[in-house]
N, C-alpha and C positions, 0 to 999 in steps of 0.2 A: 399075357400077364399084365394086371392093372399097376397102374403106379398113383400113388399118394398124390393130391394137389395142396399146393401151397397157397393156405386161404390170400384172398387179395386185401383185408384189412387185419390189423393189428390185434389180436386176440385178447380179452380181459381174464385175470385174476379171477378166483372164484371171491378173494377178498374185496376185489377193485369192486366185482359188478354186485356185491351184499352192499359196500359204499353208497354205490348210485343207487338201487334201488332204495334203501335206506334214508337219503337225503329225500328220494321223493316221497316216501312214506310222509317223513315228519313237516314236509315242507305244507305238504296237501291236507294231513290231518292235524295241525296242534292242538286242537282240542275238538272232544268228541263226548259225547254223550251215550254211555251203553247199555242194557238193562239185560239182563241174563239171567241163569241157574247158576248161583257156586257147585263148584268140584274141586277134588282134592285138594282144598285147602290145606295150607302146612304154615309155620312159623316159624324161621330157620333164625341160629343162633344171635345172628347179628340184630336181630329186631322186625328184618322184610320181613314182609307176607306176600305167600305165591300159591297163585289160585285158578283155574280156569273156570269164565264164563260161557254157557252154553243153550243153544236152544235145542228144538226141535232136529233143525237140520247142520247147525255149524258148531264151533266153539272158537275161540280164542283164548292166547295164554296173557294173565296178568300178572303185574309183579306193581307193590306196595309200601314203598321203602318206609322205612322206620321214622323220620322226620313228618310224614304225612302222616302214618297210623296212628304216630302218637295223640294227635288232635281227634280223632272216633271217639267215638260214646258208646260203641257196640263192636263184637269182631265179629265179623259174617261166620257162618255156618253153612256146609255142604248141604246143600238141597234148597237155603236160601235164594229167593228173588232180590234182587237187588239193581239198583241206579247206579253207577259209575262214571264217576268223570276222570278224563287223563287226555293223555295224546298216545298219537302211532307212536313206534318205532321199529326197527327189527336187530333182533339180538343176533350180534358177528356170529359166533362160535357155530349157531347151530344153523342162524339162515334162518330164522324163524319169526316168525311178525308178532309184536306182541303190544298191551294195552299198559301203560306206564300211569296206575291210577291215582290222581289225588283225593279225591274226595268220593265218599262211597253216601248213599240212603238207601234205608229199608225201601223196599218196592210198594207201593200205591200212593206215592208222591203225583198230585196231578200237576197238571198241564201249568195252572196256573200258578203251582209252588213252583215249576220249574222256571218258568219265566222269570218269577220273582228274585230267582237264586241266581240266575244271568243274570238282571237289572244289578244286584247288587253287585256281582264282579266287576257289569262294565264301569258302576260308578265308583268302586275302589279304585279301582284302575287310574280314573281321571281326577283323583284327589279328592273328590267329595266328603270323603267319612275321616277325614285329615286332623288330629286332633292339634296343629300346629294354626289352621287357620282359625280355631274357635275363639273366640271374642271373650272377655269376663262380663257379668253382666252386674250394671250397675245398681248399688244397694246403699239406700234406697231411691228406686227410681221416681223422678217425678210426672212422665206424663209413661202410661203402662196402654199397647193396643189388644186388645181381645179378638181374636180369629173363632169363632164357635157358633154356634145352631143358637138363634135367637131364640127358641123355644127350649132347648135342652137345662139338663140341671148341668151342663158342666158349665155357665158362664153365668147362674146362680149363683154357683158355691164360689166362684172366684170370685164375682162382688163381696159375696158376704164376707168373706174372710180378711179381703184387702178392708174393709170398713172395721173386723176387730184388731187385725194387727198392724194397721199403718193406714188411717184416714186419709191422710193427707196426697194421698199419690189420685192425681190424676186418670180416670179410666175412662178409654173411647171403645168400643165395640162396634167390631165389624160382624153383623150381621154374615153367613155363609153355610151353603150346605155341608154336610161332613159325613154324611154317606149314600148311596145309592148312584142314579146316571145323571154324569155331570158335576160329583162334587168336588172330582179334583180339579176339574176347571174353576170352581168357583175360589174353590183353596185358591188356589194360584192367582187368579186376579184381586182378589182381596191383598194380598204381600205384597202383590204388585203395586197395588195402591195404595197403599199405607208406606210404600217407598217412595211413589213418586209426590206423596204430600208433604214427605220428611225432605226429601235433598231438593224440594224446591221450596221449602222453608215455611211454605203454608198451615204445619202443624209437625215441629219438631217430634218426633217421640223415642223416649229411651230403648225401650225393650216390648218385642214383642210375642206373646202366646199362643202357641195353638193349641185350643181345648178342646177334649172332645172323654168322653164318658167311658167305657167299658164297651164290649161287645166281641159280637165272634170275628174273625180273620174277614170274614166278607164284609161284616160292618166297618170295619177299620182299613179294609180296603183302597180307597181313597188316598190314606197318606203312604202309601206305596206306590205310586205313580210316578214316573219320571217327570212331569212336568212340574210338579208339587216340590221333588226333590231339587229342580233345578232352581224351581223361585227361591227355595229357602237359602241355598247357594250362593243365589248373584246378590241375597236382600241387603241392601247396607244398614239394615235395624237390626241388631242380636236378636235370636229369635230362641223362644223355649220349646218345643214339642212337649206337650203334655197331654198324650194320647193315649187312652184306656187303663190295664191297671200294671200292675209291674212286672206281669207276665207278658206280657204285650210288648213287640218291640217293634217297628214300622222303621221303612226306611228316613221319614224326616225324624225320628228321634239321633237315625247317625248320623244324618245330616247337618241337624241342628247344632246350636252354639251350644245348649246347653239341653239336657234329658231331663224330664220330670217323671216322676210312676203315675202321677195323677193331677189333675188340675188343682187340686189345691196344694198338691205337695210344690207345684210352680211360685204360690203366691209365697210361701214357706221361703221358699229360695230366692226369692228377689225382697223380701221383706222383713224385719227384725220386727216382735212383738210389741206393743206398747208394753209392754209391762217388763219385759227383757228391757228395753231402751231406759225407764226408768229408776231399773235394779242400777244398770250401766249407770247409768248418771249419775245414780247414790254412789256408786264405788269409786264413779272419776274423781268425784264433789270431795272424798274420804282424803282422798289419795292426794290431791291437790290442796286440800288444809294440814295434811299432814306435810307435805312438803314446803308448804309455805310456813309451817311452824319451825320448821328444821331447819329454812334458811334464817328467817326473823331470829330463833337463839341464835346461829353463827354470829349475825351482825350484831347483835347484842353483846355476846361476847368480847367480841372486835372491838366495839366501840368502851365495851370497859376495859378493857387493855389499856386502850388508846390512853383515859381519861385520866389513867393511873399512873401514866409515863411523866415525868419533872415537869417537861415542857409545857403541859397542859396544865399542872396542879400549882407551877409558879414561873406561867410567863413572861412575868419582867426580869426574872432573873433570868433567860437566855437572853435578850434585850441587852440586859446591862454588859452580858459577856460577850455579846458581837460586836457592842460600841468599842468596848475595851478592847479587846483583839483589832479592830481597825483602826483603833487611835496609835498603838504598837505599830501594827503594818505602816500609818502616815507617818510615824517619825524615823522608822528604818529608813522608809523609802528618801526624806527628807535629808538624811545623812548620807546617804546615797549618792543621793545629787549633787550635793555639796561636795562631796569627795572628787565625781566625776568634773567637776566644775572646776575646780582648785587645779586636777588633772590636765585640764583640758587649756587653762591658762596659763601654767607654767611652759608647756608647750608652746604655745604661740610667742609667747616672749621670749625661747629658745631660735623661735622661727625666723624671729622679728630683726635678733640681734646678727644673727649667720647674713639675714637677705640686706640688712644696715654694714654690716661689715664689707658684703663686694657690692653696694650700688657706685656707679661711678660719681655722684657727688663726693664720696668722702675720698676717692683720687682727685677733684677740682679741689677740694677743701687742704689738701695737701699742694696745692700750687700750683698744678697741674691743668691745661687746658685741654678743647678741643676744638679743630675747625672745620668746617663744611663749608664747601663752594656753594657759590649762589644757589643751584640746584639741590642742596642737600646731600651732596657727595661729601661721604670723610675723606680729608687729605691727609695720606702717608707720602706721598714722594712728590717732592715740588716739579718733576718731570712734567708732570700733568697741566701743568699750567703756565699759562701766558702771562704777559704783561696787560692790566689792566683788569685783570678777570676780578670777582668780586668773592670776598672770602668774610664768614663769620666766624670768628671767635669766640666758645662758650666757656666764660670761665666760673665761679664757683657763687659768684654774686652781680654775675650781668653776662653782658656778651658784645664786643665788637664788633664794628663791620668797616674792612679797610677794601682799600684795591693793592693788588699787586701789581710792582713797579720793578721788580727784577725776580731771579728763581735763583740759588747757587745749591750745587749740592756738595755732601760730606765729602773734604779729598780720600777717605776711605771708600767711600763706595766709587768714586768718581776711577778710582785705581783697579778697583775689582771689576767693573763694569770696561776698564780697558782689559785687562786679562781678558778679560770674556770676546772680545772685539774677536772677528777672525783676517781683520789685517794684522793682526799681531802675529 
């Protein structure tokens, strides 16, 4: 009897290992290119479409969410051939691998529209068709460079035109091929040089054109080149594409600062007419008399206002009434003074009489002396002094000078000064 072995690693989910396979689907295929048979196409409520692609020997299931179909021009039909772009993935539920599409084409899209349809993604991708970088293009410019086929009518019609709508603009012409092998080399080094004349200041120029005339997808071919689109990109000159007619759209038109349908529709938009410019001028000219009449009456007005105020129509009589009004204010102010003056006198002779009343002259003037020793000491108690010391008397109209020949004091103090004794 056999017995069950217990695997030696860790078993997967049928969910875990849809996961992993699943991650390496989409890691390996992000995007893919498919071209198949539709089948059973359906269009389910929500807005997808789910459809398989098929050949010969395989098929695969697609699925075409609503935010992508909505941008078609066509919805595929069962038995159609069709181009397909999307990426892997494989749907959990059922285990099933399937093509997640965004962008569908009718089938006999060649090689070279394909390419073209990559070049354009990859340069979405990297900001090129950005319409945040695009430049305004200055109007009216004064030095204008021309990119076009020295022989073609497309850099005829642009002179001729800049000559009827705006003479004065400056045009330099770059000579350059514009279709067949090698012209988007040529493209490109012409931009190139008309950049490196501009930022080294050898021949500043405003804005510059690329013209080129009408023709099929392979005549215009040229300005779909990635190297063409990358010059128009780094150019530090605003550049116009004006390439074929307005069916025509190349990738330096999305490149470009600015899109034209035709070379002359370029001169159109970088130029105002002369006769548009002088309509303008008649109406600024209109506008600008009318507004300068409208201020001229205000101030007229103003000034008859003015003329008609007293002051103007008899100005000596305000004269006479400012004299008068300040001869008022000088005799207030004079009494004023006078007042404060009178004020201010009484006072001091109040001051005069108080500081005459306690100077000690008018105690000498009453009989009264004082005396100071030679040093200028007041003597209050003859204690202090000897026999012989020198003493001045100041009395009220001179002053003595004796010596002292004896001291005696008051028997009143002489008694209290014995109380005081502490032999007593």
């Amino acid at each position: 009897m056999s017995t069950a072995t217990k695997p030696s690693v860790q078993p997967l989910t049928v969910s875990q290992l849809t996961a992993q396979v699943r991650g390496v689907v989409e890691a390996k295929f992000p995007q893919v290119w498919v071209v198949g048979e539709v089948s059973n196409f359906t269009r389910a409520s929500s807005g997808h479409w789910y459809f398989t692609l098929k050949d010969a020997q395989s098929q695969i299931k697609c699925a075409m969410f609503r935010g992508f179909n909505l941008r078609m021009k066509f919805d595929p039909q069962d038995g159609q051939e069709i181009l397909a772009r999307g990426r892997l993935t494989v749907y959990d539920p059922r285990g099933e691998y399937q093509l997640l599409v965004e962008e569908i084409q009718p089938k006999g899209v060649g090689a070279a529209e394909l390419a073209l349809r990559r070049l354009k993604e990859k340069l979405l991708a990297q900001g090129y068709f950005d319409p945040r970088r695009k430049r305004p293009l200055p109007r009216p410019p004064r030095r204008v460079a021309l990119v076009a086929s020295a022989t073609g009518a497309a850099v005829r019609d642009m002179i001729e035109v800049f000559a009827q709508r705006w003479p004065f603009t400056e045009l330099i012409v770059k000579p350059a091929r514009v279709q067949g092998e090698g012209a988007a080399q040529d493209i490109a080094v012409s931009i190139r040089l008309l950049n490196w004349l501009h930022t080294t200041g050898r021949l500043p120029i405003d804005v510059m054109v690329l013209g080129r005339g009408g023709g099929s997808a392979e005549d215009l071919w040229a300005f779909n080149e990635e190297l063409v689109a990358e010059a128009i990109f780094t150019s530090q000159i605003p550049v116009i594409s004006a390439v074929g007619h307005e069916i025509d759209v190349t990738i330096a038109d999305l490149v470009a600062d600015h899109r034209a349908e035709t070379p002359t529709a370029a001169v159109v938009a970088l130029t105002p007419h002369r006769e548009e410019m002088l309509q303008q001028l008649g109406e600024w000219h209109q506008r600008l008399t009318a507004s300068l009449q409208r201020r001229l009456q205000r101030w007229r007005e103003r000034l008859e206002d003015f003329a008609s105020r007293p002051v103007f129509r008899r100005p000596q009589q305000r004269i006479s009434d400012l004299e008068q009004r300040l001869d008022d204010i000088a005799s207030r102010l004079h009494r004023a003074v006078q007042v404060r003056l009178n004020q201010a006198r009484q006072k001091v002779l109040e001051f005069s009489g108080l500081l005459e009343s306690l100077s000690p002259l008018q105690v000498l003037a009453r009989g009264y002396s004082l005396t100071h020793t030679g040093d200028g000491q007041l003597v209050r108690d003859p204690s202090g002094l000897q026999p012989g010391d020198v003493l001045i008397t100041t009395l009220a109209h001179g002053s003595i000078r004796s010596l002292v020949t004896e001291t005696r004091r008051n028997s009143a103090d002489v008694s209290a000064a014995d109380a005081r004794s502490p032999t007593n």
